[in-house]
N, C-alpha and C positions, 0 to 999 in steps of 0.2 A: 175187819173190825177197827184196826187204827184210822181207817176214811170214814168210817159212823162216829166215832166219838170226837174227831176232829169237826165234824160235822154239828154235832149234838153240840161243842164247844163254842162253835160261830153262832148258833142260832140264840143260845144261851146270852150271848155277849150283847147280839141285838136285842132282844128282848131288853136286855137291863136296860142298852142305852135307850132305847123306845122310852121306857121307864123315867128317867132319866131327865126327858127333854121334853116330853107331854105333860102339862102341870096337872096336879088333881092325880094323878096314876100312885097307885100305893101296891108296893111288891112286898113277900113274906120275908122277914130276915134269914130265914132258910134258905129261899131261894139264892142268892149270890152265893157260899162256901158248896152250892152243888158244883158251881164252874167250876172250882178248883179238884173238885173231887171225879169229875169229868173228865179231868186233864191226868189227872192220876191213873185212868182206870188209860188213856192215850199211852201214858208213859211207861206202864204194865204191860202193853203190847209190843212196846220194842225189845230188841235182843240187847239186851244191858246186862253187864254183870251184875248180882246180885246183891255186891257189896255197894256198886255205884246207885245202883235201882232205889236200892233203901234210901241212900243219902238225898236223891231224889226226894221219895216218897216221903217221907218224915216234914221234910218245908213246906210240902205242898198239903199236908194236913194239916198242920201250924196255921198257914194264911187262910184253908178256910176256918178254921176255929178263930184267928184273927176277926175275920171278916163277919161272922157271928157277933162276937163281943164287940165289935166297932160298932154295928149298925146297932144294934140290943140294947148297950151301956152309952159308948158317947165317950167325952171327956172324963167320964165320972174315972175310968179306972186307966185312964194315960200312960199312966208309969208301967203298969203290967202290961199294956201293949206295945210299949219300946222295949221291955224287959223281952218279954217273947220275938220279936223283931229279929232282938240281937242274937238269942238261941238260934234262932231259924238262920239267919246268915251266916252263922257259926259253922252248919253244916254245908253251904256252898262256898265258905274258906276253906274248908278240910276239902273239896272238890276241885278247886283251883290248886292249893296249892300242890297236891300233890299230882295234876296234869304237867305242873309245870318241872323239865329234864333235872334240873338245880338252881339252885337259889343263889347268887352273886352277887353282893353287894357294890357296883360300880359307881362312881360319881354322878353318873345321868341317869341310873336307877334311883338313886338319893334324891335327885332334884326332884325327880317325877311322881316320888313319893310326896316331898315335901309341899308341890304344886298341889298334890289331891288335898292332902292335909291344911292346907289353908284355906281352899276353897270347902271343903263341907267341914270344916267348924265354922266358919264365918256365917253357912247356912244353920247350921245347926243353934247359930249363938241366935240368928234372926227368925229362924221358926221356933225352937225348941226353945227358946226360953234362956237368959244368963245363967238364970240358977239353976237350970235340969241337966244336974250331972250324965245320967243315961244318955240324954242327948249327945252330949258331946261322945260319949264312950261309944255311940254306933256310929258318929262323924269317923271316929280314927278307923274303924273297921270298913266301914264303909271306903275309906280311904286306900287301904289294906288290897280287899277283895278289886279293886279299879286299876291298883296296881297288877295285881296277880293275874288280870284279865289281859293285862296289858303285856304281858312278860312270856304267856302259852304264844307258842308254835305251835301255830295253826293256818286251816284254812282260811281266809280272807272274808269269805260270807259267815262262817262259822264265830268269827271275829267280831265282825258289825253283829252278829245275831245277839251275842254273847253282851253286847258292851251297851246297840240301843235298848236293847231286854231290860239291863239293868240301870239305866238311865229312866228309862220311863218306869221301874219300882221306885227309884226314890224321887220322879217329881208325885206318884201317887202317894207315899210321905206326904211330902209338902203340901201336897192340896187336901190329903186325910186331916191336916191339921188345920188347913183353913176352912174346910168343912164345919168343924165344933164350932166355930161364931159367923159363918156366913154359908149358908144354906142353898143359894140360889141353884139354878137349875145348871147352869154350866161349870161352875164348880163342882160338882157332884158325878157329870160326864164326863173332865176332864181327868178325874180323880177315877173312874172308874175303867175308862180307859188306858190310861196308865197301869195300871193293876192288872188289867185282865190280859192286855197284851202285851204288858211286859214279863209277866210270869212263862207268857208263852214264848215267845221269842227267847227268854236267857233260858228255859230249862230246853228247849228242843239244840240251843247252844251246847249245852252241858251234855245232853244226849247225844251231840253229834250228828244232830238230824236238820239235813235244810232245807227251809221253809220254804225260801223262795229262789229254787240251784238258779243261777247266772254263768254263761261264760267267765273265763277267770280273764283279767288284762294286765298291763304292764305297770295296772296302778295297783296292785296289791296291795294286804299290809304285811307289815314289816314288826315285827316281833324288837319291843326295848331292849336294848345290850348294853 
């Protein structure tokens, strides 16, 4: 069952992007929040604790109810879909942090905070708006969780999974936002892309599951101390 709904998931992602880059083509606002809800029924198939599964399961409901209200509404209700954002990330901070052994405040953990922290408010200050407090309030979280990612002991593909996953959730942010005043067809693939494959990559992260196993070599990564 987990290689059918894996399956059901790739086919789903091509269809959007068909969608996507064929001008004239018009999909149901329905259709996109099934992806995620595909990926749900993936992630129900593995051996997860219960308690993890949920925390799981709860974001990945969120983003397609997200993904509903984006395409449905539009700009019109912005602030409730950064508001929801932040809830949903909320639950993959409560996942990181507590993968990670203990929490240490050291001077190169300081810095590396401080590096994320200036780079996504800068972005936040350039997408989101001067004035849109929330923005900047998911910059710091967002800052937070990049940390946190950085900090687990882990496998090294588990790592990349976990960090481009969530890399490409927030340039789909950014391009969700450029979306609301420019339409074209490559912004909308890029933007979907990002979404679709980044939900999968960081949650099969968070699952412990890899996508794409490698030989491990002598360029590993190497956990912040």
């Amino acid at each position: 069952m987990k290689k059918a709904f894996m399956l059901a998931f790739v086919l789903l992602a091509v269809i959007d992007f068909i969608n996507c880059v064929i001008p004239g083509q018009e999909i149901s606002v329905w259709f996109r929040p099934i992806q995620m809800m595909v990926l749900i029924l993936w992630v129900n198939q593995l051996k997860l604790k219960p308690k993890r599964s949920f925390f799981i399961t709860i974001p990945l409901i969120m983003a397609a109810i997200m993904d509903y209200l984006f395409f449905k509404f539009g700009s019109e209700i912005e602030v409730i879909i950064i508001a929801l954002i932040f809830i949903k990330y909320s639950f993959f901070l409560y996942l990181l942090y507590t993968d990670i052994d203990k929490l240490r405040f050291t001077k190169k953990i300081l810095r590396w905070l401080i590096n994320y922290l200036v780079i996504f408010l800068v972005i936040a200050g350039l997408v989101g708006g001067k004035n849109n407090v929330l923005a900047y309030g998911l910059a710091v979280q967002v800052s937070i969780i990049f940390l946190f990612i950085s900090l687990k002991k882990s496998d090294s593909e588990i790592f990349r999974q976990k960090y481009l996953g969530y890399c490409l959730m927030i340039f789909s942010l950014i391009f969700g936002k450029i979306l609301f005043a420019d339409s074209r067809w490559f912004v909308e693939f890029l933007g979907r892309f990002s979404f679709v494959f980044g939900h999968l990559l960081f949650i099969a992260g968070l699952a412990n599951v890899k996508l794409f196993p490698v030989k491990s070599n002598t360029l590993d990564y190497q956990t912040v101390k």
